[in-house]
C-alpha positions as CSV (number, residue, x, y, z in Angstrom):
1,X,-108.3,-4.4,-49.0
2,X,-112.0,-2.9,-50.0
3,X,-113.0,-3.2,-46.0
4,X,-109.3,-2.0,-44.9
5,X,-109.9,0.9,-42.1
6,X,-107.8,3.0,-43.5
7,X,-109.5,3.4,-47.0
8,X,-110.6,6.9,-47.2
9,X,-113.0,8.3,-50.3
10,X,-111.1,11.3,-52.2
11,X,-113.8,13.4,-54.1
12,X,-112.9,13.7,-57.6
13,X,-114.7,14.7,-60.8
14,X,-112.7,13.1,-63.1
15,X,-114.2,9.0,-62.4
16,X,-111.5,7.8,-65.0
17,X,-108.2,9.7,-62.4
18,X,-106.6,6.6,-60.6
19,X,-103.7,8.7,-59.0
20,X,-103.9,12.2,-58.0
21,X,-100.7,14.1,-56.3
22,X,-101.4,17.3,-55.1
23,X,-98.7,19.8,-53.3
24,X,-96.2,17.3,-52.9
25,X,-93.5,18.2,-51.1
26,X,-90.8,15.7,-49.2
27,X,-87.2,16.7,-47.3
28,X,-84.4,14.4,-46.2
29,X,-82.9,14.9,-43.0
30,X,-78.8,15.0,-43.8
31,X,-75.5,15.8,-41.7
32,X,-76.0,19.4,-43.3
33,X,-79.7,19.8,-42.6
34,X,-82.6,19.1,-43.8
35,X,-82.7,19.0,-47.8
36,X,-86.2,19.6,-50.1
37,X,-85.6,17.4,-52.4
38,X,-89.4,17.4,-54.3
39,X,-91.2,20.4,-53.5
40,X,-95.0,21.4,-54.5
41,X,-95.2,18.9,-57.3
42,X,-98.8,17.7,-58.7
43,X,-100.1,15.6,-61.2
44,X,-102.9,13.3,-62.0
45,X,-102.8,9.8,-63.7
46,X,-105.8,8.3,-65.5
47,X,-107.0,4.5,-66.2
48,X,-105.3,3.7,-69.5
49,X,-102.6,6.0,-69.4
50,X,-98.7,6.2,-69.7
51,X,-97.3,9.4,-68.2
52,X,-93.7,10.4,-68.5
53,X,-91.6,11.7,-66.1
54,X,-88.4,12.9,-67.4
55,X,-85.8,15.8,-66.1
56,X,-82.0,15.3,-65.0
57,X,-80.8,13.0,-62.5
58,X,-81.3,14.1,-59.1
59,X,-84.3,16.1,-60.3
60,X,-87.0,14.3,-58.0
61,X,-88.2,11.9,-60.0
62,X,-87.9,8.8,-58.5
63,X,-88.1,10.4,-55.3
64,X,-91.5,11.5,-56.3
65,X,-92.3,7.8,-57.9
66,X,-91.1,6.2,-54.5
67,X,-93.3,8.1,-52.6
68,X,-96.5,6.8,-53.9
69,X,-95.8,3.3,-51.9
70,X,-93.8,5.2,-49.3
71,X,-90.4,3.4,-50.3
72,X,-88.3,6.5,-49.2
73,X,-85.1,6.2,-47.1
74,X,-85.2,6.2,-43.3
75,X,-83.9,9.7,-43.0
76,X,-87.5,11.0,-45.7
77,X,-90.0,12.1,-44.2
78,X,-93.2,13.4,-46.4
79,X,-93.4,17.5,-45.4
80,X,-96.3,18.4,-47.1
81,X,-99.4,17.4,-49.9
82,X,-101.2,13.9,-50.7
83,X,-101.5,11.1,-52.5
84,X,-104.6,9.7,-53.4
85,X,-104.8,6.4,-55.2
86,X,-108.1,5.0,-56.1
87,X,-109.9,6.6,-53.3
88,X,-107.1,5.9,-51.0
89,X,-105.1,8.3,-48.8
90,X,-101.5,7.3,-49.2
91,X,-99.5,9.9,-48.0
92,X,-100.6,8.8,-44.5
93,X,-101.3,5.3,-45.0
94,X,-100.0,2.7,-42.3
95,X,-98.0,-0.8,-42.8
96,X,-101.1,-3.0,-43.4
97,X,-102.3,-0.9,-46.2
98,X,-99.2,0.0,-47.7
99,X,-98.2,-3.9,-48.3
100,X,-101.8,-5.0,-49.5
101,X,-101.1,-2.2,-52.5
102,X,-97.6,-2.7,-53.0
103,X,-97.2,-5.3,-55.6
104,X,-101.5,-6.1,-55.7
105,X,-102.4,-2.5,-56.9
106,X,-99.2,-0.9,-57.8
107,X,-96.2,-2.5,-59.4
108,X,-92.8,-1.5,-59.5
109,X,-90.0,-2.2,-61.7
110,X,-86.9,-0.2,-59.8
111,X,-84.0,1.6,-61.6
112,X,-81.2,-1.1,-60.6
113,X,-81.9,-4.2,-60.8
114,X,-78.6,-5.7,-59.8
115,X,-79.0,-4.3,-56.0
116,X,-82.9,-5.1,-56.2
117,X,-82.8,-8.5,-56.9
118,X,-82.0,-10.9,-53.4
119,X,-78.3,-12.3,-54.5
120,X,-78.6,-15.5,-53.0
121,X,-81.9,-16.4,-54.1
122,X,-82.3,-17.7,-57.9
123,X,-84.7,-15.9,-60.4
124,X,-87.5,-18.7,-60.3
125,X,-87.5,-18.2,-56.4
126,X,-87.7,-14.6,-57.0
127,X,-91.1,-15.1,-58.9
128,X,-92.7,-17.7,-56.9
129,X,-92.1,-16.0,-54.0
130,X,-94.2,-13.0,-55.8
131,X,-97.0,-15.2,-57.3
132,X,-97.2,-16.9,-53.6
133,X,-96.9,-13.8,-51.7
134,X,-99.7,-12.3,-53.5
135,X,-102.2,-15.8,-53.9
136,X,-101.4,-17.5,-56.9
137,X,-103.8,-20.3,-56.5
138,X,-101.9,-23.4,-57.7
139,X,-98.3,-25.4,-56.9
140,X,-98.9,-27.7,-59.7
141,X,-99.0,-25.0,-62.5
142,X,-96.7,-22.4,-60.7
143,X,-93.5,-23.1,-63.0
144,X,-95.5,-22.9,-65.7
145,X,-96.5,-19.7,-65.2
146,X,-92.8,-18.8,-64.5
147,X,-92.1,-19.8,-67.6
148,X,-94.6,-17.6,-69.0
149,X,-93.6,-14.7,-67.6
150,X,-89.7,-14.7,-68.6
151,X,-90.8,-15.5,-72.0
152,X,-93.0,-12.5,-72.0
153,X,-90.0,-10.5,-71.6
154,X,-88.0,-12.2,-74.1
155,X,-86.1,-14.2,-72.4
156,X,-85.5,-17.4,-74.8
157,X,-82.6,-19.6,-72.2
158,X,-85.7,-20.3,-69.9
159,X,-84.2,-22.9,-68.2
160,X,-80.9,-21.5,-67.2
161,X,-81.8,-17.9,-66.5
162,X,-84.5,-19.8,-64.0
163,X,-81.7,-21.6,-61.8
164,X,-79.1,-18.8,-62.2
165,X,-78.4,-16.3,-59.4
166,X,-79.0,-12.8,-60.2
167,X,-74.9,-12.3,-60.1
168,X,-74.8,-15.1,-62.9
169,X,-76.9,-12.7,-65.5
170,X,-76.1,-9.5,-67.1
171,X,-77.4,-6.3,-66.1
172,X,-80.0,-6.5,-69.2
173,X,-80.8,-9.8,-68.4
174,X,-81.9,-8.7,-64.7
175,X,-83.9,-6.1,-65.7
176,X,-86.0,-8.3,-67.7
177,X,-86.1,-10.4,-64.6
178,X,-87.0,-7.2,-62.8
179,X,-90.2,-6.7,-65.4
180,X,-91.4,-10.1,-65.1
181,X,-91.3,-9.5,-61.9
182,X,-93.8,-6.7,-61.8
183,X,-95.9,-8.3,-64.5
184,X,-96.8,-11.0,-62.0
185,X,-99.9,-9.4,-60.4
186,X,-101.2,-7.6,-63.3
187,X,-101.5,-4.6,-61.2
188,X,-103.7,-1.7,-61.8
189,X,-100.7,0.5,-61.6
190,X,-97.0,0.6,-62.6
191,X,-93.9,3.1,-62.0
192,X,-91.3,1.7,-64.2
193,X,-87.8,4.2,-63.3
194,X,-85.9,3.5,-66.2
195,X,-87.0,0.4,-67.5
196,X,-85.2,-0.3,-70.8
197,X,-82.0,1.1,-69.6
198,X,-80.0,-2.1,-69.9
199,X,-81.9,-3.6,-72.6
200,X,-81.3,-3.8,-76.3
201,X,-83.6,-1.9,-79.1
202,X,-85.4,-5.5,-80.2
203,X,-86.2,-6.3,-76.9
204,X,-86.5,-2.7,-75.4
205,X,-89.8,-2.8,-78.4
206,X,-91.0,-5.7,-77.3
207,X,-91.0,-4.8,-73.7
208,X,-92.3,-1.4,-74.3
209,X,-95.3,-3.2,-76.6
210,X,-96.1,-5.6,-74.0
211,X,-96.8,-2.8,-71.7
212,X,-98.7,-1.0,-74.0
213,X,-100.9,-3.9,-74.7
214,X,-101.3,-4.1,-71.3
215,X,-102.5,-0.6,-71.1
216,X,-105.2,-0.6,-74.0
217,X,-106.5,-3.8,-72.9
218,X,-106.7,-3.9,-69.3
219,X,-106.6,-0.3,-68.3
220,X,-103.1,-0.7,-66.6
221,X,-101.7,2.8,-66.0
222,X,-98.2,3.3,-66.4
223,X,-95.7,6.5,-64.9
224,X,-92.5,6.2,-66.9
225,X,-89.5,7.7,-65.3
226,X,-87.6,8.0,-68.3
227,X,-83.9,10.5,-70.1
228,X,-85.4,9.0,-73.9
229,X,-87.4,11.7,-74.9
230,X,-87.7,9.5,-78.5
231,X,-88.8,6.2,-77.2
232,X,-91.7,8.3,-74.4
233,X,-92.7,10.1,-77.5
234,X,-93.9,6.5,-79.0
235,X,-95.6,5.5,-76.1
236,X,-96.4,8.3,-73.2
237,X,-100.2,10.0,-73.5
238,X,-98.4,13.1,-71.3
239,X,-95.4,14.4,-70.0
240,X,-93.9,15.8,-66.6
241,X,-90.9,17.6,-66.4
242,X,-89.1,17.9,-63.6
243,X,-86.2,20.4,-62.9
244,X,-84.3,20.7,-59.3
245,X,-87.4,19.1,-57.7
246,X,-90.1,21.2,-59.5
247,X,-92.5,20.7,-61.6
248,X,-91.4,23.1,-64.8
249,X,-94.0,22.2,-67.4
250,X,-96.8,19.6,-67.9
251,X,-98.3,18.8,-71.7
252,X,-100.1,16.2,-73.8
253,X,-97.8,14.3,-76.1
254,X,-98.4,16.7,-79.1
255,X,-97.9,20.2,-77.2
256,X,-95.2,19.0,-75.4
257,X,-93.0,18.8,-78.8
258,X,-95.1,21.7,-80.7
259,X,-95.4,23.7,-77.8
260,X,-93.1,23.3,-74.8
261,X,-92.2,27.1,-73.6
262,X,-89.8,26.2,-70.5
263,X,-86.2,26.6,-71.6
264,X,-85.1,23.3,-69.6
265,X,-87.7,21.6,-71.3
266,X,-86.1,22.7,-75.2
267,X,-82.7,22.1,-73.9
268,X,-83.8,18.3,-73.5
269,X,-85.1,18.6,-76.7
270,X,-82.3,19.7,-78.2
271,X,-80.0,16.9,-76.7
272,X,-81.8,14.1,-76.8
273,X,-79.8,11.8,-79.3
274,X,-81.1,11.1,-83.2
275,X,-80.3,9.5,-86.9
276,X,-79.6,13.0,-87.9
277,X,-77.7,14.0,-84.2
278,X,-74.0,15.1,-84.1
279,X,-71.9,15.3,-80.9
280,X,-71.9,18.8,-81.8
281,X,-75.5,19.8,-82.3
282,X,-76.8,18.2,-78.8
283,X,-76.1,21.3,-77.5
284,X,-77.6,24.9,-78.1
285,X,-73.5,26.4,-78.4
286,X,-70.9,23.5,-79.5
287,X,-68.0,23.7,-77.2
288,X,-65.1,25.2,-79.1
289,X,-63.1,22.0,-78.3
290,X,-64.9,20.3,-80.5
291,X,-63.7,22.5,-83.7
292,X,-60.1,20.2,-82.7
293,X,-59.1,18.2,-86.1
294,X,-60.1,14.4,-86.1
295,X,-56.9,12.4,-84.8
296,X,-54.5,10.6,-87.9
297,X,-55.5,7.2,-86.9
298,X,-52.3,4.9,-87.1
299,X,-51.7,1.7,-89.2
300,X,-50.5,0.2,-86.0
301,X,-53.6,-0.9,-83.6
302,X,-53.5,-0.3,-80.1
303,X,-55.7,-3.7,-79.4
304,X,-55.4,-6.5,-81.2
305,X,-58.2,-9.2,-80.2
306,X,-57.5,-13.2,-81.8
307,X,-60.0,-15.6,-80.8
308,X,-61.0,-14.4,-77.7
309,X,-63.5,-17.1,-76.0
310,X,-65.1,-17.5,-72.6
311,X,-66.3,-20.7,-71.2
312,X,-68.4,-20.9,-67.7
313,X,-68.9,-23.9,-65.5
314,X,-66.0,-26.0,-67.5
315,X,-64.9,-28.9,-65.8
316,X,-66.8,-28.4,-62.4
317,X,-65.2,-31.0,-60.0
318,X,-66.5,-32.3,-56.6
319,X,-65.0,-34.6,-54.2
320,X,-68.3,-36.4,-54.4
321,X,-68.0,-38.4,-58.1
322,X,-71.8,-38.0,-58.5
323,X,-72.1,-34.3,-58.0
324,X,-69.3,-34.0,-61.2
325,X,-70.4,-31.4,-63.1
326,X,-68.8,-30.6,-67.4
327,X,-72.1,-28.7,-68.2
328,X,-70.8,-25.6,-70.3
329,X,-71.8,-21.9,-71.1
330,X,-70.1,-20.2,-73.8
331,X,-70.2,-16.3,-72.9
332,X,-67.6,-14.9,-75.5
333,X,-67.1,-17.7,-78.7
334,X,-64.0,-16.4,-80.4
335,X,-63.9,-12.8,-81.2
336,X,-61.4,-11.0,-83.3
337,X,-61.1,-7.4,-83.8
338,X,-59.2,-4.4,-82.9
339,X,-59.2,-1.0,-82.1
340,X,-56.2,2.4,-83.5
341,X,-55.0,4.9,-81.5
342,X,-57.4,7.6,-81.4
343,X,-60.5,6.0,-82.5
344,X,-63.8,5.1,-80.8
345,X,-65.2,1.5,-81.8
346,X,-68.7,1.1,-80.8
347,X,-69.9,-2.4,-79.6
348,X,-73.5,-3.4,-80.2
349,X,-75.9,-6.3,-79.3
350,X,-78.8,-7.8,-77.4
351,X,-78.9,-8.3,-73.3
352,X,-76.7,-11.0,-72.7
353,X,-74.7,-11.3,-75.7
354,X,-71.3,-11.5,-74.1
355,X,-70.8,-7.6,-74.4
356,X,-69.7,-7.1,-70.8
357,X,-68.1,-10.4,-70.6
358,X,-65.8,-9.4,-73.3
359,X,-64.6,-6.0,-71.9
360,X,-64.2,-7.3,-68.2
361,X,-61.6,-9.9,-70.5
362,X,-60.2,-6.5,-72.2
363,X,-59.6,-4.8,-69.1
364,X,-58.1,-7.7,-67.3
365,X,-60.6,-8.2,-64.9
366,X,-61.2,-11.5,-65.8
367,X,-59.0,-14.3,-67.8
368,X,-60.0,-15.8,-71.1
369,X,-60.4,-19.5,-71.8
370,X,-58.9,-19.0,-75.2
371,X,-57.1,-16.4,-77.2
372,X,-54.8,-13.4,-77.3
373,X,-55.5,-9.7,-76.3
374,X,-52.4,-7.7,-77.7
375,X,-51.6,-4.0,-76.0
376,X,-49.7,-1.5,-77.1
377,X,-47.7,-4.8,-78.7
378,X,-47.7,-7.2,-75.6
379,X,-49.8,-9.9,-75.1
380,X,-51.4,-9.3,-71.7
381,X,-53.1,-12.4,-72.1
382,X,-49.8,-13.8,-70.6
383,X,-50.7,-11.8,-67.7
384,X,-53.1,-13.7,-64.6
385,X,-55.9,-11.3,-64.0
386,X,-54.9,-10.9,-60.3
387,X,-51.2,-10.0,-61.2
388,X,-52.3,-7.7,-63.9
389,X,-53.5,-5.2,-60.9
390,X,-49.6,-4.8,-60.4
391,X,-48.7,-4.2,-64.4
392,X,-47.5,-1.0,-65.4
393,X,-50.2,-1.2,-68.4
394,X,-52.9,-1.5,-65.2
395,X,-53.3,2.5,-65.7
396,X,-53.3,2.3,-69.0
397,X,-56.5,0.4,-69.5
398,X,-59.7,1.9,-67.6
399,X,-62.8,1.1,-67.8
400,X,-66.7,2.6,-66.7
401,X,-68.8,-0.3,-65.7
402,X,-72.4,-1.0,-66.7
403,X,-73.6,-0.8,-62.5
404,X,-72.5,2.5,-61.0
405,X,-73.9,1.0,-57.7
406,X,-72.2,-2.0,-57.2
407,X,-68.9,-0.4,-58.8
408,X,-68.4,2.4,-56.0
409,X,-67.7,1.3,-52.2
410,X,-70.5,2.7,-50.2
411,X,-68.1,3.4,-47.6
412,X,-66.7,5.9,-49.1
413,X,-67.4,9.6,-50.1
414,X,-67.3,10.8,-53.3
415,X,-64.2,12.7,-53.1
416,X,-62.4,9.3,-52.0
417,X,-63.7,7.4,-54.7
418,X,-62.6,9.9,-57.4
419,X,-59.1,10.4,-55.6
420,X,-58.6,6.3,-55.2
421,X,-57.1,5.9,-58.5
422,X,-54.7,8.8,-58.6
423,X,-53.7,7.3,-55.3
424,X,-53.1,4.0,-56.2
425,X,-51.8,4.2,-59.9
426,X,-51.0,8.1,-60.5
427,X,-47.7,9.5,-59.5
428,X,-46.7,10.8,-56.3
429,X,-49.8,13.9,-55.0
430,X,-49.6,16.2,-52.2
431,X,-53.2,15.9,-50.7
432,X,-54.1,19.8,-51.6
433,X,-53.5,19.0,-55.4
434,X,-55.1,15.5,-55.7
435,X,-58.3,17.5,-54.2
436,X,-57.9,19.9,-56.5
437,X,-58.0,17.5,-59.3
438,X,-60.5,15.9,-58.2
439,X,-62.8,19.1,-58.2
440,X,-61.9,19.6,-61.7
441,X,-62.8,15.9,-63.0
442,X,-66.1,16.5,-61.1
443,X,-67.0,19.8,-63.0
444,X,-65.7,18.0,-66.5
445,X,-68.2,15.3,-65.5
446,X,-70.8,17.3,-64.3
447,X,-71.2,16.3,-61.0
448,X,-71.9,19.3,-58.6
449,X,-69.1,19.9,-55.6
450,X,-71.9,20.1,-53.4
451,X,-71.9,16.5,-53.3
452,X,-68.6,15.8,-53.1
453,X,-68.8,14.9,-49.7
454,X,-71.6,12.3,-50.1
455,X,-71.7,8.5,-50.0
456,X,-72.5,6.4,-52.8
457,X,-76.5,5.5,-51.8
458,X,-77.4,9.5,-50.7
459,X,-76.4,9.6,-55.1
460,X,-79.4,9.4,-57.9
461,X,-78.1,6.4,-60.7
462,X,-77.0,9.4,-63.1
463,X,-74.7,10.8,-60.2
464,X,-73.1,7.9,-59.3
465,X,-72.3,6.7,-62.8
466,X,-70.9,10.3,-63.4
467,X,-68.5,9.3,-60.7
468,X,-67.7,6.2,-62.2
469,X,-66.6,8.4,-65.5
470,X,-64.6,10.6,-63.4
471,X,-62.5,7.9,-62.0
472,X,-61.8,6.1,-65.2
473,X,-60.7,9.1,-66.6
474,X,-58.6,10.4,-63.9
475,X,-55.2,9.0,-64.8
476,X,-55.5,9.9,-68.8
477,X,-55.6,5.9,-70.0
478,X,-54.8,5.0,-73.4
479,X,-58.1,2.8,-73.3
480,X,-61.2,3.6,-72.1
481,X,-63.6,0.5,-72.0
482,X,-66.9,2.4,-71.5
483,X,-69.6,-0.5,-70.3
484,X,-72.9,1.4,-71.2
485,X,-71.6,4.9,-69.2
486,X,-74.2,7.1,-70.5
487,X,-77.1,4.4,-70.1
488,X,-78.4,6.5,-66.1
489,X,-77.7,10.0,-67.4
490,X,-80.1,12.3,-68.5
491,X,-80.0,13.2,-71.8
492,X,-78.2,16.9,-71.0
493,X,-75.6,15.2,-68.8
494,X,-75.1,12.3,-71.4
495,X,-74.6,15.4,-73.9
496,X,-72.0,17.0,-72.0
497,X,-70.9,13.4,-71.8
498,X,-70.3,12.7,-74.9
499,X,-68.7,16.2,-76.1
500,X,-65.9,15.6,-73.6
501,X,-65.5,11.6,-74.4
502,X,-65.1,13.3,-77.6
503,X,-62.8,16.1,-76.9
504,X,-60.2,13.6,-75.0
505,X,-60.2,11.5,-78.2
506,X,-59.7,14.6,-80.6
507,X,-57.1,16.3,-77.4
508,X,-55.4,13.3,-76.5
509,X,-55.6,10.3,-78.6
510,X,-57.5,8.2,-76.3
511,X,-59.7,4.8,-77.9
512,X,-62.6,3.7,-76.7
513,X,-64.8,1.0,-76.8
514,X,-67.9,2.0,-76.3
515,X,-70.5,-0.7,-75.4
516,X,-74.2,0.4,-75.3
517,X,-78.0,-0.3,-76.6
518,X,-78.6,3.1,-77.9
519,X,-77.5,2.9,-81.4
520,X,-77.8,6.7,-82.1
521,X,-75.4,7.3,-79.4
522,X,-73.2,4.8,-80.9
523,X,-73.5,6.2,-84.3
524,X,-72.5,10.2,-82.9
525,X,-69.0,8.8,-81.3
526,X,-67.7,5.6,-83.3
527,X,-66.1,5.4,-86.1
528,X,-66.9,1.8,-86.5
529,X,-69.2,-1.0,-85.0
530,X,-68.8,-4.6,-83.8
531,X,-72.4,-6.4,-83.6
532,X,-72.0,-9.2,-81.2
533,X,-75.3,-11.8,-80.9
534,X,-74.9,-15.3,-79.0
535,X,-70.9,-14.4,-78.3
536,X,-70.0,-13.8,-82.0
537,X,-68.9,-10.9,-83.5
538,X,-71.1,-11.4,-86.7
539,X,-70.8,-7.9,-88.3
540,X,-68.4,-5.2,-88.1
541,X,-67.2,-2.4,-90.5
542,X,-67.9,2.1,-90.3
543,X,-70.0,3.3,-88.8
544,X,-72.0,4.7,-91.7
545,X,-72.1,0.8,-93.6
546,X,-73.3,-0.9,-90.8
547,X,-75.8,1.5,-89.6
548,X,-77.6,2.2,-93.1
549,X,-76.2,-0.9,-95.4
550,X,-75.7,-3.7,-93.1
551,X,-75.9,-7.3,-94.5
552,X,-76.5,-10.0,-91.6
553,X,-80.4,-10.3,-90.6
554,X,-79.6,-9.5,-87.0
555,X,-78.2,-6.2,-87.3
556,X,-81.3,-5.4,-89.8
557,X,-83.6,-6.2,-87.0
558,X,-81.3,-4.0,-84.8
559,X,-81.4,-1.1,-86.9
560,X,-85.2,-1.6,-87.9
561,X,-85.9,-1.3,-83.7
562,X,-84.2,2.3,-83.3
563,X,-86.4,4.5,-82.2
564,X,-87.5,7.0,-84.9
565,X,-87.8,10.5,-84.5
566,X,-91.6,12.1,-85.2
567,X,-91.7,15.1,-88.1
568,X,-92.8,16.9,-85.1
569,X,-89.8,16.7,-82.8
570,X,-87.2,16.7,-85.2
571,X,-88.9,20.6,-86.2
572,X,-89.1,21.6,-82.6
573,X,-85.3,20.2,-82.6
574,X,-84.2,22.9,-84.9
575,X,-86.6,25.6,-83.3
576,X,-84.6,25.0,-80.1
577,X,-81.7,25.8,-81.8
């Protein structure tokens, strides 16, 4: 790569800069025009370094991040600027160049790793294709290596997670995948867009640690695209903010929480989620809504849950006797619980757990080995999963997956995929008023009409899983099974979020079960908490007991691996409002 012809000298005083962007501009050509999506953006990055780059979805961030290895969509074109990395001109780099850096130089771990990851091609072949692809010298200690690597990112079922398909794992299990992945080359550089986002607090630490170790050590330098402003303030040297593809203010870790002037900057400040946070206080003016009396919580529960239990690859048959398969993997091993009227039950745990397993089972997307799930007094259980799309209690039970890609059809525009619901399970519309609510449900969600006429992949992760919200809560269920919703949103969007989770469970009674790795979120909208670890609930009580006086060692460790808020923020916090 040193004798490449493209390799151009960039004169720069600073020896320790490894990336420099300067002017950056970059448009996408749509149906409506062209569209500036980043525009005169610079910063530098240094050996050694972790910079954060935070702002709202669709600010320009990963845009900007995808850039630097020229990874944008067909119809992005760069207008104007440079990228210089390591003496390198990238902004005008050609194929040859671009695929000796990508991986070698500069690593990337993408936001989604369900779409990233090649579905019909298991994790081990994932990483020795890398190590391969980029000269791993040996065959004989290649699996070795592999073996390394997924227990780097604390991934203990080495064995199984190495011959599963990425459709096999949870969405916190492929994003560990996704790290190992770019751990493989030990790369100068690495732009990490959201890289805990599906992982738990124990191993979101651990990950986080490994890449700061990797950083002191080795002088990796690190751009982390990132909506949690506490876990950055831990590890990031400096922070970029980014506001409707603008740079709005730049600062050093301290300044930026003692002395951040831009009033988009303070109002992420002010919602970014704490130990002290209420739903009320994560915005500068609580919504009036929220002054709406706490529901009266019934005796009678909505959900009852009795021995709920998943078992995969059971029984595994072939017409050939030798390929006879009864190996076993218990997902969900016998859960009880339930959930009232009017009340919001948090469920907590590690990647993996059985979390998502156990709400697709709620919500009748899938059917249980064992146990009973009990609705509204009628055990649905009874019900096959593919007859239960026909069930009058079909509406009454929606749910907000944990992949907002692979949850919308890309063929259609977001106006179709909001409206599909109220077509298919609401009562009779006339086209002019279904419109009409779905303009509304977009505005409660935040999601800007200008886009209502967009497809699914021309969406940033925190737009797309604002239209997943929209569409579970278009037809008013009883039960909202939210599978980490707020988990792509920036932390202003997940605050307007949350106040109107919260002011359809004050308004209308609704119950939730709220599955997600950020316990502080957790804490500001349930009233109590389930901890689940290897498919067991293991703990469960209020909220305030289990988060401050919880008994089992597991949930300790949880709570011990929050992120904690810094004297300093938690004074700019009250400054800002």
């Amino acid at each position: 790569m040193h004798k490449h012809k493209q390799k151009q000298k960039h004169n720069n005083n600073n020896k320790g800069v490894l990336l420099s962007i300067s002017n950056l501009s970059i448009d996408f050509e749509t149906s409506k025009g062209t569209v500036r999506a980043v525009e005169d953006v610079s910063f530098t990055l240094s050996k050694g370094e972790i910079l954060a780059l935070v702002g709202e979805s669709g600010s320009g961030k990963s845009v900007t991040a995808y850039s630097i290895l020229n990874l944008l969509d067909q119809n992005g074109r760069l207008a104007a600027g440079e990228i210089i990395y390591h003496g390198m001109s990238l902004h005008n780099a050609d194929s040859q160049l671009l695929s000796e850096v990508r991986g070698r130089e500069i690593a990337m771990i993408f936001q989604n790793p369900m779409s990233t990851l090649n579905p019909i091609r298991k994790v081990g072949e994932h990483l020795r294709d890398m190590l391969r692809t980029h000269g791993y010298p040996s065959w004989s200690t290649i699996d070795a290596e592999i073996e390394k690597l997924l227990h780097q990112v604390e991934i203990l079922d080495v064995e199984r997670v190495k011959n599963a398909y990425p459709f096999e794992l949870s969405g916190g299990m492929c994003q560990r995948v996704m790290i190992a992945l770019a751990l493989v080359c030990r790369s100068r550089m690495l732009i990490a867009d959201e890289p805990t986002t599906g992982l738990d607090v124990t191993t979101q630490k651990s990950i986080m640690n490994l890449i700061h170790n990797l950083v002191k050590e080795e002088g990796l330098a690190v751009i982390l695209i990132t909506h949690d402003l506490s876990l950055a303030a831990q590890y990031c040297d400096k922070f970029v903010v980014m506001e409707k593809g603008r740079v709005v203010e730049q600062n050093s870790r301290d300044k930026f929480f003692s002395e951040s002037k831009h009033p988009y900057t303070q109002k992420l400040l002010l919602a970014t989620p704490s130990r002290s946070a209420s739903v009320a206080g994560l915005t500068a003016q609580s919504p009036s809504y929220l002054k709406l009396p706490e529901p009266v919580i019934p005796k009678q529960p909505l959900l009852e849950v009795h021995g709920l239990r998943k078992i995969y690859g059971q029984n595994k048959k072939s017409w050939l006797p030798y390929q006879s398969s009864t190996s076993e993997f218990v997902a969900v091993a016998g859960s009880d619980f339930s959930i009232f009227p009017g009340e919001c039950v948090g469920l907590v745990g590690g990647s993996g757990c059985g979390k998502s397993t156990t709400t697709r089972m709620l919500s009748r997307l899938e059917d249980p080995s064992a146990g009973r799930i009990v609705f509204d007094g009628i055990d649905i259980t009874q019900v096959s999963s593919h007859d239960f799309i026909k069930h009058p209690l079909r509406k009454e039970i929606q749910m907000v997956f944990q992949d907002p890609t692979g949850s919308l059809n890309p063929r259609h525009s977001v106006l179709d995929l909001i409206a599909e619901p109220l077509l298919r399970l609401g009562p009779k519309m006339k086209r002019t008023e279904i419109n009409s609510k779905v303009h509304s449900l977009a505005e409660q969600v935040g999601l800007p009409l200008t886009l209502i006429d967009r497809l699914p992949h021309q969406l940033s992760g925190g737009q797309k899983a604002r239209v997943g919200i929209a569409r579970a809560i278009a037809l008013e269920p009883k039960l909202l099974i939210l599978d980490e919703p707020t988990s792509a949103l920036d932390v202003s969007v997940q605050a307007t979020v949350l106040q109107l989770l919260e002011h359809f469970r004050r308004k209308l009674g609704l119950s939730y079960l709220f599955v997600s790795h950020d316990l502080h979120v957790v804490k500001m909208l349930s009233q109590r908490i389930l901890v689940m670890k290897e498919g067991e609930i293991i703990e469960q009580g209020d909220t305030e007991t289990v988060m401050n006086s919880s008994v089992h060692p597991y949930t300790k460790a949880l709570m011990d691996a929050i992120p904690i808020e810094t004297e300093q923020q938690m004074i700019n916090k009250q400054e800002c409002a």
